[in-house]
C-alpha positions, 0 to 999 in steps of 0.5 A: 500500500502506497504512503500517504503522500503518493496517495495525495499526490495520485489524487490530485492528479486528476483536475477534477478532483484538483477543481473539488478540493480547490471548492472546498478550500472556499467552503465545506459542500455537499456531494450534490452542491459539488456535483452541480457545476459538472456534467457528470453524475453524482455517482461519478462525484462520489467516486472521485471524493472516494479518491480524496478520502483515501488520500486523507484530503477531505472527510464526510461529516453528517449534519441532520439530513446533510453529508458535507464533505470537508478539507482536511488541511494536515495532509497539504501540510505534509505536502508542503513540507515535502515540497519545500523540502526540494524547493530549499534544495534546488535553490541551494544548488542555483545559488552554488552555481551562481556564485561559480558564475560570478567568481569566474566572470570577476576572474576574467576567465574567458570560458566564462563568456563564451555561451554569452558571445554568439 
């Protein structure tokens, strides 16, 4: 079985469901209220919430006759972390090469100005 963030990355995958979570970070909503906007069927809906709630994006809650689905933040933060992560990473990395560039370019090395001439 997958780790929950492949879990959440696979989920999001798909735009409908990335348009779903983007609604219900405005508001928690019924399947019907999410369906409305689509020309699918609620069960088609339903399957792609099933989705988000494996991957632990959003939960279902029951209110008197209603279901509302709602956002679970915590698993965007698991997300973000992992993301940021590599992001701190690769600017590490931009930032290594870009003092090289300017160590050479200060240097007068003529390599350094030969990608710029033609």
């Amino acid at each position: 079985m997958a780790d929950q963030l492949s879990r959440a990355f696979a989920a999001l995958a798909d735009p409908t469901r990335r348009d779903l979570v983007a609604r219900l970070a405005v508001a928690d909503a019924t399947v019907g209220d999410l369906a409305a906007p689509y020309d699918v069927s609620l069960q088609a809906v339903s399957k792609h919430l099933k989705v988000l709630e494996e991957a632990g994006l959003v939960s279902r809650s029951r209110e008197a006759q209603r279901r509302p689905v709602h956002l679970e933040a915590e698993v965007f933060d698991l997300m973000t972390k992992w993301i940021e992560r590599y992001r701190r990473q690769a600017e590490e990395r931009f930032a290594r090469l870009d003092a090289v560039l300017d160590s050479l370019s200060e240097t007068g090395d003529p390599t350094a100005e030969e990608g710029t001439a033609s």
